[in-house]
C-alpha positions as CSV (number, residue, x, y, z in Angstrom):
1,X,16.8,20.5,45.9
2,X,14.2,21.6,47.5
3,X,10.5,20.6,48.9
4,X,7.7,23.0,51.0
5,X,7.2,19.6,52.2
6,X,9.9,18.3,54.0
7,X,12.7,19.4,56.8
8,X,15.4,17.4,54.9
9,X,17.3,19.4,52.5
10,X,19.5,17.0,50.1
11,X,22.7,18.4,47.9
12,X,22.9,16.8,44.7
13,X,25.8,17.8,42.0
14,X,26.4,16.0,39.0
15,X,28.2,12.8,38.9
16,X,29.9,10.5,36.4
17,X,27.3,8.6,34.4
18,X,23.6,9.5,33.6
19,X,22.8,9.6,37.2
20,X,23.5,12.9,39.7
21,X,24.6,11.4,43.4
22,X,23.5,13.6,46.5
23,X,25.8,14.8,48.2
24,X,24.5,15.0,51.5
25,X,21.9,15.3,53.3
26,X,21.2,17.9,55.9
27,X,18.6,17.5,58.7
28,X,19.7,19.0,61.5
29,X,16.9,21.9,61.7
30,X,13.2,21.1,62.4
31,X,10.1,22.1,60.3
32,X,9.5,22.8,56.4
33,X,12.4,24.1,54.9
34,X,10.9,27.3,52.4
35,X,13.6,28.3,50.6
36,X,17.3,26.8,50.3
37,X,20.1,29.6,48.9
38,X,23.8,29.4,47.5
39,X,25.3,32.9,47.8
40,X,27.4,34.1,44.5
41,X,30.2,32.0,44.5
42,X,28.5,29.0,45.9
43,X,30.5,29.0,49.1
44,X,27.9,29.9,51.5
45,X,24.7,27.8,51.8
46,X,21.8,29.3,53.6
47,X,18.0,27.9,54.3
48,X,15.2,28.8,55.3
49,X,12.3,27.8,58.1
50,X,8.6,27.5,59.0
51,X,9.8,28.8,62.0
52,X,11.5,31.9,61.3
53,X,14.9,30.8,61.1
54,X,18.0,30.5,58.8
55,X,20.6,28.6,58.7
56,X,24.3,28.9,57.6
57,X,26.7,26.6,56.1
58,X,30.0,26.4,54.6
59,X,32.4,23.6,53.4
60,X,35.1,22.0,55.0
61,X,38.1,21.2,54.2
62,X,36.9,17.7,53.2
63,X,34.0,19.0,51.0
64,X,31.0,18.2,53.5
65,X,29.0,21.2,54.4
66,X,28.7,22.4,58.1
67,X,27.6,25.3,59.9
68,X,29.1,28.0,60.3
69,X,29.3,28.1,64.1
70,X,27.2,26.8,66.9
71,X,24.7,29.9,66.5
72,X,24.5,29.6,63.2
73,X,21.0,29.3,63.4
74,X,19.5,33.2,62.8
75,X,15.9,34.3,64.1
76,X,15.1,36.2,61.8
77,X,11.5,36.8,61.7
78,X,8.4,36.2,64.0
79,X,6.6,34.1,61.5
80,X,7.6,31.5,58.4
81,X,10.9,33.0,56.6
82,X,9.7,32.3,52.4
83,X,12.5,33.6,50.4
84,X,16.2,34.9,51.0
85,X,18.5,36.8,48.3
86,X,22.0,37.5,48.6
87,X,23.5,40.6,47.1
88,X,26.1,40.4,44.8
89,X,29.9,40.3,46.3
90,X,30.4,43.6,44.8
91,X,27.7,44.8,47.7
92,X,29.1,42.4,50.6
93,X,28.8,40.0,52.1
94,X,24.5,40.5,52.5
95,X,21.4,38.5,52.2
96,X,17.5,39.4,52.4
97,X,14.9,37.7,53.8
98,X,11.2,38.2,53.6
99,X,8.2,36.5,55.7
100,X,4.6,36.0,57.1
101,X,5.2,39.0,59.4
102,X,4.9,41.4,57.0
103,X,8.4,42.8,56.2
104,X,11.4,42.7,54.9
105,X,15.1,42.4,56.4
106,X,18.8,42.4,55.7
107,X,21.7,41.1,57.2
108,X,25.3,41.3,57.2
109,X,28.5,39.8,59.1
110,X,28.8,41.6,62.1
111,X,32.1,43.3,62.4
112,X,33.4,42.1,65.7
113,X,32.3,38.5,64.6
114,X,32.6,37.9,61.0
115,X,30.8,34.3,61.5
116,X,27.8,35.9,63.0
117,X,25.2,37.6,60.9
118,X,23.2,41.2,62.4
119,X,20.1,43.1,61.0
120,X,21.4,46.1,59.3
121,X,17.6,46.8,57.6
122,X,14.4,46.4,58.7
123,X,11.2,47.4,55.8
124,X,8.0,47.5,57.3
125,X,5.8,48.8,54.3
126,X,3.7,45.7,53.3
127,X,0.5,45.3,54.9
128,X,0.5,41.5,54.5
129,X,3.0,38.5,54.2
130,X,6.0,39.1,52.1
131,X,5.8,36.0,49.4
132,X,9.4,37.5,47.5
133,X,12.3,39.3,47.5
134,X,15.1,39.5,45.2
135,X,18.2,41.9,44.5
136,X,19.0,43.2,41.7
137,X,21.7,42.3,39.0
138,X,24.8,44.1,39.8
139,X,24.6,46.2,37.2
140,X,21.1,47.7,38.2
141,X,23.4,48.9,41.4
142,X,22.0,48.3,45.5
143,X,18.3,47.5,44.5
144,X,16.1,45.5,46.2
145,X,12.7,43.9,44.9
146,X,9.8,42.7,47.0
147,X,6.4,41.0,46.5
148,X,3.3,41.7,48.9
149,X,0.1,39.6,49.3
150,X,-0.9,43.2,49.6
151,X,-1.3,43.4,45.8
152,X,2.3,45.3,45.4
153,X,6.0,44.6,43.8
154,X,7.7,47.5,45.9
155,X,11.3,48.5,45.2
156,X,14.0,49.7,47.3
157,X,17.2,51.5,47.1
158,X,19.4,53.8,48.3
159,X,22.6,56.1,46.8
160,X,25.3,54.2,48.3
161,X,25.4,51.3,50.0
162,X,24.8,52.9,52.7
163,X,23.0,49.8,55.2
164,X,20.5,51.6,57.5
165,X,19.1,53.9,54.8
166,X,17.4,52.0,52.1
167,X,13.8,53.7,51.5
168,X,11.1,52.3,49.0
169,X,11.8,54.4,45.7
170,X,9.0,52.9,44.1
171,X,5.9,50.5,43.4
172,X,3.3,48.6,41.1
173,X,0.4,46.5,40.8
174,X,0.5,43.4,39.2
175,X,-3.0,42.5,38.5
176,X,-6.2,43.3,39.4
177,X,-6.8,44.0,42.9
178,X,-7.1,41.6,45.5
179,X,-4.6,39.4,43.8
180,X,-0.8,38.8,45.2
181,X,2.2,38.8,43.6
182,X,3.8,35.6,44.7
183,X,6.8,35.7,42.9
184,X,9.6,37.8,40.8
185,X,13.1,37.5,38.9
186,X,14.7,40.4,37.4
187,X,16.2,40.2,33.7
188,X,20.1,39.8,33.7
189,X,21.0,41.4,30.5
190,X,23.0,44.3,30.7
191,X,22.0,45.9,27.2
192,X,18.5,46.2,28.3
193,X,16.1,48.5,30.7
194,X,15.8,47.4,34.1
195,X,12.6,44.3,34.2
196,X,10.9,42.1,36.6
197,X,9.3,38.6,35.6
198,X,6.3,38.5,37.9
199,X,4.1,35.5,38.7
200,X,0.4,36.0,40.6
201,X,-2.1,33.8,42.2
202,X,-4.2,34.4,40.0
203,X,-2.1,32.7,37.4
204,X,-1.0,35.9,35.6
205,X,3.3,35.9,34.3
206,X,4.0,39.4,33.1
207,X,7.4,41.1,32.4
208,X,7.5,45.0,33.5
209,X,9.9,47.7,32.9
210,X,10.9,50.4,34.2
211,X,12.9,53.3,32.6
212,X,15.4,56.6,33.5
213,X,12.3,57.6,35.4
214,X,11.9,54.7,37.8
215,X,8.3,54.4,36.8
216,X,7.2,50.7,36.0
217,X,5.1,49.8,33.1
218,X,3.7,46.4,31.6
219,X,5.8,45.5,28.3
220,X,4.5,41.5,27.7
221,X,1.5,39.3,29.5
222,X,2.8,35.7,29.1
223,X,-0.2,34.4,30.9
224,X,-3.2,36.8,32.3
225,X,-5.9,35.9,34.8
226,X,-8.7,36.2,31.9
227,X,-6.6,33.8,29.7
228,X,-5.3,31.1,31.8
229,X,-7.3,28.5,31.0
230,X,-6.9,26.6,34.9
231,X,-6.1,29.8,37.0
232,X,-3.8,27.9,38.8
233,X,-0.9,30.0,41.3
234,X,2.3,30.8,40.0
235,X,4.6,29.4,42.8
236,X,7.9,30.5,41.4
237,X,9.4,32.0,37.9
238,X,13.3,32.6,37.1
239,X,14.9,34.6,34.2
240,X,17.4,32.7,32.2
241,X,21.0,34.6,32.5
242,X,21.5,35.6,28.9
243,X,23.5,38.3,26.4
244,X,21.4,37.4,23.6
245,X,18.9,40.1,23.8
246,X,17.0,38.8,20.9
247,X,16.8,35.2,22.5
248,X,16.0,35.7,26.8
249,X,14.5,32.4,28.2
250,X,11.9,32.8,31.7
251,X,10.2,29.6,33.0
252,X,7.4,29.5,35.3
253,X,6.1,26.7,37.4
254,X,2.0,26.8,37.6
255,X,0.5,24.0,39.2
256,X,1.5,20.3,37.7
257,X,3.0,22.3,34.2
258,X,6.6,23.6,33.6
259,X,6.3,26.8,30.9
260,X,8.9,28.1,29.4
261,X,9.3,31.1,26.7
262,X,11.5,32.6,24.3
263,X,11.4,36.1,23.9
264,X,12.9,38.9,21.5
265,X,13.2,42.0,24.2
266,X,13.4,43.8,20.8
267,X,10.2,43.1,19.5
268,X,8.4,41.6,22.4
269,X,7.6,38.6,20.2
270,X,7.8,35.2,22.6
271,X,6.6,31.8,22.0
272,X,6.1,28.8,24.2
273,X,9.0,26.4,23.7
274,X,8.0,23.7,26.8
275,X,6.5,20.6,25.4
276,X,4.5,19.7,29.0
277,X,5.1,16.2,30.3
278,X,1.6,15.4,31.5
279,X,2.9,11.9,33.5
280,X,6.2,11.5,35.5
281,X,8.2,8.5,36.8
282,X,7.4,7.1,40.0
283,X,10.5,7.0,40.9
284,X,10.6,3.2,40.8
285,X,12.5,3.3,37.3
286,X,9.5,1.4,36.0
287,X,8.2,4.3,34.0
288,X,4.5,3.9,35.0
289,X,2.2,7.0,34.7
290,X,1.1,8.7,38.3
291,X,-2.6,8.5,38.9
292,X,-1.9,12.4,40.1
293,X,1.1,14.3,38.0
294,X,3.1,15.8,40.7
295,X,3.4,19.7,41.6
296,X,6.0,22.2,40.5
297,X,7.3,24.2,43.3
298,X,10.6,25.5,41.7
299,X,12.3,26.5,38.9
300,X,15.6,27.6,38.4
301,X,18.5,28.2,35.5
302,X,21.7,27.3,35.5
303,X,24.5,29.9,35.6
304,X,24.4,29.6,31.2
305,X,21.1,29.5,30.5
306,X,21.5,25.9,29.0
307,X,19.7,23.7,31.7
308,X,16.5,24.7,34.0
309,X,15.7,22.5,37.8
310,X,12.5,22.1,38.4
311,X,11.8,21.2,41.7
312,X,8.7,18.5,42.3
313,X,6.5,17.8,45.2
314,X,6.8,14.1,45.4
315,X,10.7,15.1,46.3
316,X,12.5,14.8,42.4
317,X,14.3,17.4,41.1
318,X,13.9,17.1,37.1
319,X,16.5,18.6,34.7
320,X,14.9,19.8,31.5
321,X,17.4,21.1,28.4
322,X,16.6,22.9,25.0
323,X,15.9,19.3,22.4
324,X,17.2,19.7,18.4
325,X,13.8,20.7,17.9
326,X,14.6,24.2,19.6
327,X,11.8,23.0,22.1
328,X,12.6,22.3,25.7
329,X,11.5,18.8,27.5
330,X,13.0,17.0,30.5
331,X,16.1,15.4,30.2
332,X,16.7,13.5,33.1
333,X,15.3,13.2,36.9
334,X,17.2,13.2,40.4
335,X,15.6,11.7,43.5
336,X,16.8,11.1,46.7
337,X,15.7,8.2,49.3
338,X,17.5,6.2,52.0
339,X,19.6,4.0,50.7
340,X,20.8,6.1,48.1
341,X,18.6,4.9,45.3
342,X,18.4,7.6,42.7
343,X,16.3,8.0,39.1
Protein backbone atom coordinates (compact mmCIF):
# COMPACT_ATOMS: atom_id res chain seq x y z
CA UNK A 1 0.00 0.00 0.00
CA UNK A 2 1.32 2.95 -0.79
CA UNK A 3 0.66 6.96 -1.00
CA UNK A 4 3.21 9.94 -2.45
CA UNK A 5 1.20 11.51 0.19
CA UNK A 6 1.87 10.22 3.43
CA UNK A 7 4.89 8.93 5.80
CA UNK A 8 2.77 5.99 7.05
CA UNK A 9 3.25 2.87 5.14
CA UNK A 10 0.49 0.18 6.09
CA UNK A 11 0.82 -3.84 5.29
CA UNK A 12 -2.30 -5.26 4.29
CA UNK A 13 -2.58 -9.23 3.31
CA UNK A 14 -5.60 -10.97 2.73
CA UNK A 15 -7.75 -12.07 5.49
CA UNK A 16 -10.75 -14.41 6.10
CA UNK A 17 -13.94 -12.90 4.77
CA UNK A 18 -14.43 -10.17 2.07
CA UNK A 19 -12.38 -7.70 3.92
CA UNK A 20 -8.19 -7.64 3.87
CA UNK A 21 -6.93 -6.65 7.62
CA UNK A 22 -3.54 -4.49 7.75
CA UNK A 23 -1.17 -5.91 9.10
CA UNK A 24 0.74 -3.13 10.52
CA UNK A 25 1.56 -0.10 10.24
CA UNK A 26 4.99 1.38 10.04
CA UNK A 27 5.84 5.02 10.89
CA UNK A 28 8.84 5.20 12.26
CA UNK A 29 10.63 7.31 9.27
CA UNK A 30 9.72 10.94 8.55
CA UNK A 31 8.56 12.48 5.22
CA UNK A 32 6.66 10.98 1.98
CA UNK A 33 7.38 7.65 1.51
CA UNK A 34 8.03 7.28 -2.69
CA UNK A 35 8.24 3.95 -3.23
CA UNK A 36 7.66 0.81 -0.88
CA UNK A 37 9.59 -2.66 -2.21
CA UNK A 38 9.27 -6.58 -1.29
CA UNK A 39 12.46 -8.23 -2.60
CA UNK A 40 11.85 -11.81 -4.48
CA UNK A 41 10.84 -13.86 -1.98
CA UNK A 42 9.01 -11.34 0.09
CA UNK A 43 11.31 -11.51 3.05
CA UNK A 44 12.99 -8.27 2.80
CA UNK A 45 10.85 -5.07 2.80
CA UNK A 46 12.54 -1.90 1.75
CA UNK A 47 11.04 1.96 1.35
CA UNK A 48 11.77 4.70 0.12
CA UNK A 49 12.16 8.70 1.28
CA UNK A 50 11.66 12.37 0.28
CA UNK A 51 14.70 12.63 2.00
CA UNK A 52 17.04 10.34 0.39
CA UNK A 53 16.81 7.46 2.50
CA UNK A 54 15.80 3.76 2.62
CA UNK A 55 14.77 1.63 4.92
CA UNK A 56 15.09 -2.08 5.67
CA UNK A 57 12.88 -4.61 7.25
CA UNK A 58 12.51 -8.17 7.92
CA UNK A 59 10.14 -10.42 9.93
CA UNK A 60 10.41 -11.71 13.21
CA UNK A 61 9.91 -14.60 14.52
CA UNK A 62 6.43 -13.53 15.56
CA UNK A 63 5.45 -12.25 11.97
CA UNK A 64 5.74 -8.30 12.75
CA UNK A 65 8.19 -6.64 10.53
CA UNK A 66 11.24 -4.79 12.04
CA UNK A 67 14.43 -3.34 10.92
CA UNK A 68 17.03 -4.88 10.17
CA UNK A 69 19.44 -3.27 12.57
CA UNK A 70 19.66 0.10 14.26
CA UNK A 71 21.36 1.68 10.96
CA UNK A 72 19.04 0.36 8.97
CA UNK A 73 18.23 3.42 7.64
CA UNK A 74 20.55 3.91 4.21
CA UNK A 75 21.48 7.55 2.73
CA UNK A 76 21.37 6.77 -0.32
CA UNK A 77 21.08 9.80 -2.41
CA UNK A 78 21.38 13.72 -2.02
CA UNK A 79 17.88 14.35 -3.13
CA UNK A 80 14.18 12.39 -3.02
CA UNK A 81 14.97 8.50 -3.59
CA UNK A 82 11.60 7.57 -6.33
CA UNK A 83 11.99 4.05 -7.19
CA UNK A 84 14.11 0.92 -5.98
CA UNK A 85 14.43 -2.63 -7.75
CA UNK A 86 15.84 -5.68 -6.46
CA UNK A 87 17.62 -8.07 -8.66
CA UNK A 88 16.68 -11.38 -8.82
CA UNK A 89 18.22 -14.00 -6.02
CA UNK A 90 19.97 -15.56 -8.79
CA UNK A 91 22.10 -12.04 -8.99
CA UNK A 92 22.23 -11.54 -4.98
CA UNK A 93 21.29 -10.20 -2.71
CA UNK A 94 21.01 -6.37 -4.67
CA UNK A 95 18.64 -3.55 -5.05
CA UNK A 96 18.71 -0.26 -7.27
CA UNK A 97 17.67 3.01 -6.44
CA UNK A 98 17.20 6.03 -8.61
CA UNK A 99 16.56 9.91 -7.52
CA UNK A 100 16.26 13.75 -7.97
CA UNK A 101 20.10 13.89 -8.11
CA UNK A 102 20.47 12.60 -11.25
CA UNK A 103 21.75 9.00 -11.01
CA UNK A 104 21.51 5.84 -10.46
CA UNK A 105 22.91 3.34 -7.66
CA UNK A 106 23.27 -0.13 -6.38
CA UNK A 107 23.76 -1.74 -3.29
CA UNK A 108 24.61 -4.91 -1.83
CA UNK A 109 25.34 -6.62 1.83
CA UNK A 110 28.53 -5.69 2.81
CA UNK A 111 30.68 -8.60 3.40
CA UNK A 112 32.00 -8.03 6.88
CA UNK A 113 28.33 -7.06 7.82
CA UNK A 114 25.81 -9.01 6.07
CA UNK A 115 22.98 -6.61 7.77
CA UNK A 116 24.47 -3.57 6.41
CA UNK A 117 24.02 -2.53 2.80
CA UNK A 118 27.27 -0.65 0.69
CA UNK A 119 27.31 1.09 -2.82
CA UNK A 120 28.79 -1.21 -5.19
CA UNK A 121 27.54 1.11 -8.46
CA UNK A 122 27.24 4.48 -8.94
CA UNK A 123 25.65 5.74 -12.93
CA UNK A 124 26.01 9.23 -13.41
CA UNK A 125 24.69 9.46 -17.16
CA UNK A 126 21.30 11.31 -16.87
CA UNK A 127 21.29 14.86 -17.05
CA UNK A 128 18.12 15.30 -14.89
CA UNK A 129 16.16 13.37 -12.09
CA UNK A 130 15.89 9.68 -12.45
CA UNK A 131 11.88 9.04 -12.37
CA UNK A 132 12.58 4.80 -12.85
CA UNK A 133 14.64 1.99 -12.64
CA UNK A 134 13.91 -1.58 -13.02
CA UNK A 135 15.98 -4.93 -13.52
CA UNK A 136 15.49 -7.09 -15.78
CA UNK A 137 13.66 -10.63 -15.72
CA UNK A 138 16.17 -13.16 -14.92
CA UNK A 139 16.20 -14.61 -17.97
CA UNK A 140 17.29 -11.26 -19.86
CA UNK A 141 20.60 -11.91 -17.52
CA UNK A 142 22.32 -8.61 -15.12
CA UNK A 143 20.36 -5.75 -16.95
CA UNK A 144 19.35 -2.83 -15.59
CA UNK A 145 16.65 -0.23 -17.05
CA UNK A 146 16.47 3.46 -16.22
CA UNK A 147 14.13 6.36 -17.06
CA UNK A 148 15.44 10.13 -17.34
CA UNK A 149 13.44 13.43 -17.28
CA UNK A 150 16.24 13.91 -19.73
CA UNK A 151 13.95 12.40 -22.50
CA UNK A 152 15.96 8.84 -22.29
CA UNK A 153 15.21 4.98 -21.17
CA UNK A 154 19.01 4.05 -20.89
CA UNK A 155 20.09 0.44 -20.31
CA UNK A 156 22.86 -1.06 -18.41
CA UNK A 157 24.73 -4.18 -18.29
CA UNK A 158 27.77 -5.87 -17.89
CA UNK A 159 29.21 -9.70 -18.80
CA UNK A 160 29.25 -10.97 -15.50
CA UNK A 161 28.00 -9.88 -12.58
CA UNK A 162 30.74 -8.35 -12.05
CA UNK A 163 29.56 -5.07 -9.40
CA UNK A 164 31.75 -2.09 -10.16
CA UNK A 165 31.61 -2.56 -13.93
CA UNK A 166 28.19 -2.07 -15.23
CA UNK A 167 28.45 0.56 -18.37
CA UNK A 168 25.29 1.87 -20.33
CA UNK A 169 25.10 -0.57 -23.42
CA UNK A 170 22.37 1.32 -24.80
CA UNK A 171 19.49 3.93 -25.16
CA UNK A 172 16.14 5.46 -26.63
CA UNK A 173 13.69 8.09 -26.87
CA UNK A 174 10.42 7.66 -25.87
CA UNK A 175 8.53 10.51 -27.37
CA UNK A 176 8.98 13.64 -28.74
CA UNK A 177 11.55 15.73 -27.17
CA UNK A 178 11.19 17.59 -24.16
CA UNK A 179 8.96 14.90 -22.76
CA UNK A 180 10.16 12.32 -19.74
CA UNK A 181 9.82 8.94 -19.48
CA UNK A 182 8.32 8.56 -15.96
CA UNK A 183 7.89 5.05 -15.85
CA UNK A 184 8.85 1.37 -17.21
CA UNK A 185 8.21 -2.50 -16.72
CA UNK A 186 9.86 -5.02 -18.69
CA UNK A 187 7.72 -8.14 -20.26
CA UNK A 188 8.24 -11.39 -18.27
CA UNK A 189 7.74 -13.96 -20.87
CA UNK A 190 10.56 -15.97 -21.67
CA UNK A 191 9.42 -17.07 -25.36
CA UNK A 192 9.61 -13.55 -26.41
CA UNK A 193 12.35 -10.61 -27.37
CA UNK A 194 13.47 -8.57 -24.62
CA UNK A 195 10.46 -5.32 -24.12
CA UNK A 196 9.93 -2.40 -22.05
CA UNK A 197 6.27 -0.94 -21.21
CA UNK A 198 7.00 2.72 -21.05
CA UNK A 199 4.68 5.48 -19.64
CA UNK A 200 5.43 9.51 -20.45
CA UNK A 201 4.19 12.80 -19.18
CA UNK A 202 2.94 13.46 -21.94
CA UNK A 203 0.55 10.64 -21.56
CA UNK A 204 2.09 8.35 -24.25
CA UNK A 205 2.14 4.04 -23.11
CA UNK A 206 4.30 2.29 -25.72
CA UNK A 207 5.93 -1.18 -25.65
CA UNK A 208 9.58 -1.37 -27.35
CA UNK A 209 11.79 -4.10 -28.35
CA UNK A 210 14.86 -4.66 -28.70
CA UNK A 211 16.54 -7.63 -30.66
CA UNK A 212 20.15 -9.79 -30.93
CA UNK A 213 21.48 -6.38 -31.74
CA UNK A 214 20.56 -4.48 -28.58
CA UNK A 215 19.00 -1.76 -30.68
CA UNK A 216 15.42 -0.67 -29.39
CA UNK A 217 12.56 -0.12 -31.65
CA UNK A 218 8.74 0.86 -31.19
CA UNK A 219 6.48 -2.46 -31.77
CA UNK A 220 2.81 -0.94 -30.26
CA UNK A 221 1.55 2.80 -29.08
CA UNK A 222 -1.18 2.00 -26.51
CA UNK A 223 -1.77 5.61 -25.91
CA UNK A 224 0.42 8.53 -27.88
CA UNK A 225 0.65 12.26 -26.94
CA UNK A 226 -1.48 13.19 -30.24
CA UNK A 227 -4.21 10.73 -29.29
CA UNK A 228 -4.73 10.93 -25.64
CA UNK A 229 -7.66 12.71 -25.38
CA UNK A 230 -6.70 14.49 -21.56
CA UNK A 231 -2.82 14.33 -21.85
CA UNK A 232 -2.70 13.48 -18.47
CA UNK A 233 1.00 11.85 -16.94
CA UNK A 234 1.46 8.34 -16.71
CA UNK A 235 2.57 7.84 -13.07
CA UNK A 236 3.23 4.19 -13.11
CA UNK A 237 2.53 1.00 -15.63
CA UNK A 238 3.31 -2.86 -14.71
CA UNK A 239 3.51 -5.94 -17.09
CA UNK A 240 1.36 -8.80 -16.06
CA UNK A 241 3.72 -12.04 -15.40
CA UNK A 242 2.41 -14.32 -18.03
CA UNK A 243 3.36 -17.56 -20.44
CA UNK A 244 0.56 -16.99 -22.69
CA UNK A 245 2.30 -15.10 -25.33
CA UNK A 246 -0.87 -14.62 -27.24
CA UNK A 247 -2.69 -13.21 -24.13
CA UNK A 248 0.14 -10.51 -22.00
CA UNK A 249 -1.89 -8.07 -19.77
CA UNK A 250 -0.01 -4.28 -18.97
CA UNK A 251 -2.09 -1.66 -16.88
CA UNK A 252 -1.37 1.88 -16.64
CA UNK A 253 -2.47 4.35 -14.15
CA UNK A 254 -3.14 8.03 -15.90
CA UNK A 255 -4.60 10.46 -13.80
CA UNK A 256 -8.17 9.45 -12.10
CA UNK A 257 -8.37 6.19 -14.88
CA UNK A 258 -7.01 2.61 -14.43
CA UNK A 259 -6.28 1.09 -18.21
CA UNK A 260 -5.61 -2.07 -18.82
CA UNK A 261 -4.91 -4.12 -22.22
CA UNK A 262 -4.69 -7.44 -23.71
CA UNK A 263 -2.29 -7.97 -26.22
CA UNK A 264 -1.28 -10.80 -28.77
CA UNK A 265 2.78 -10.23 -28.85
CA UNK A 266 2.24 -12.31 -32.01
CA UNK A 267 0.23 -10.08 -33.84
CA UNK A 268 0.45 -6.94 -31.93
CA UNK A 269 -3.34 -6.77 -31.82
CA UNK A 270 -4.49 -5.40 -28.14
CA UNK A 271 -7.73 -4.17 -26.91
CA UNK A 272 -8.82 -2.23 -23.83
CA UNK A 273 -10.35 -4.65 -21.44
CA UNK A 274 -10.79 -1.88 -18.22
CA UNK A 275 -14.34 -0.80 -17.80
CA UNK A 276 -13.27 2.79 -15.90
CA UNK A 277 -15.04 3.36 -12.68
CA UNK A 278 -15.62 7.14 -12.97
CA UNK A 279 -16.85 7.43 -8.89
CA UNK A 280 -15.32 5.58 -5.82
CA UNK A 281 -16.41 4.86 -2.27
CA UNK A 282 -15.78 7.32 0.20
CA UNK A 283 -14.62 5.01 2.30
CA UNK A 284 -17.64 5.52 4.68
CA UNK A 285 -19.34 2.16 3.20
CA UNK A 286 -22.14 4.34 2.18
CA UNK A 287 -21.39 4.17 -1.51
CA UNK A 288 -21.81 7.84 -2.27
CA UNK A 289 -20.09 9.28 -5.43
CA UNK A 290 -16.83 11.69 -4.67
CA UNK A 291 -17.41 15.25 -5.83
CA UNK A 292 -13.52 14.66 -7.22
CA UNK A 293 -12.69 10.74 -8.35
CA UNK A 294 -9.46 10.14 -6.63
CA UNK A 295 -5.91 9.76 -8.36
CA UNK A 296 -4.09 6.58 -9.36
CA UNK A 297 -0.62 6.47 -8.26
CA UNK A 298 0.13 2.66 -8.59
CA UNK A 299 -0.43 -0.25 -10.25
CA UNK A 300 0.77 -3.53 -9.72
CA UNK A 301 0.05 -7.52 -10.67
CA UNK A 302 0.02 -10.13 -8.59
CA UNK A 303 2.67 -12.91 -8.89
CA UNK A 304 -0.22 -14.85 -11.63
CA UNK A 305 -1.42 -12.28 -13.47
CA UNK A 306 -5.02 -12.88 -11.98
CA UNK A 307 -5.47 -9.71 -9.73
CA UNK A 308 -3.94 -5.95 -10.31
CA UNK A 309 -3.49 -3.19 -6.90
CA UNK A 310 -4.16 0.00 -7.75
CA UNK A 311 -2.97 2.31 -5.38
CA UNK A 312 -5.28 5.60 -4.74
CA UNK A 313 -4.54 9.02 -3.51
CA UNK A 314 -7.18 9.43 -0.88
CA UNK A 315 -5.08 6.26 0.86
CA UNK A 316 -7.33 2.92 -0.69
CA UNK A 317 -5.72 0.36 -2.26
CA UNK A 318 -8.46 -1.21 -4.85
CA UNK A 319 -8.27 -4.78 -6.12
CA UNK A 320 -9.59 -5.10 -9.62
CA UNK A 321 -9.91 -8.90 -11.36
CA UNK A 322 -10.74 -10.03 -14.94
CA UNK A 323 -15.22 -10.19 -14.74
CA UNK A 324 -17.02 -13.26 -16.93
CA UNK A 325 -17.28 -10.68 -19.39
CA UNK A 326 -13.40 -11.14 -20.10
CA UNK A 327 -13.43 -7.30 -19.05
CA UNK A 328 -11.61 -6.17 -15.91
CA UNK A 329 -13.42 -3.90 -13.14
CA UNK A 330 -12.71 -3.51 -9.34
CA UNK A 331 -13.48 -6.15 -7.19
CA UNK A 332 -13.07 -5.00 -3.86
CA UNK A 333 -11.32 -1.95 -1.90
CA UNK A 334 -8.83 -1.83 1.22
CA UNK A 335 -8.42 1.23 3.34
CA UNK A 336 -6.71 1.75 6.39
CA UNK A 337 -7.65 4.43 9.32
CA UNK A 338 -7.14 4.38 13.10
CA UNK A 339 -9.20 2.28 14.61
CA UNK A 340 -8.93 -0.32 12.17
CA UNK A 341 -11.97 0.47 10.10
CA UNK A 342 -11.52 -1.07 6.65
CA UNK A 343 -13.76 -0.96 3.20
Amino acid sequence: HHSAQTNIHSIISPATGRIGQPMQKLQDCAGIVHDVQFDYYGTTLARCTEEGLVYLYKQNARGEWQQMSQSSAIRVHDGPVYRLSWAHPEFGNLFATCSEDQTVKVFAPDKSNPQKFKQVEKLTDSRKAVKDVSFAPRHLGFRLASASADGLVRFYECEAVNLGTMSLHSSFEPDRSGVTPTCLSWCKLQRAPAMVLVGTSSGSIKIWESGESRRWKQVLALESSSSSHDCQEVRDVSWAPSVDKKAQYVAAAAGRHVKIWRINLETMEHILVSRDVSIHDNGAGTGDALITPPEVWRVEWNALGTALAVSLDNGVVDVWRPAPNQSWTRHRSLMYTEGSKQQ
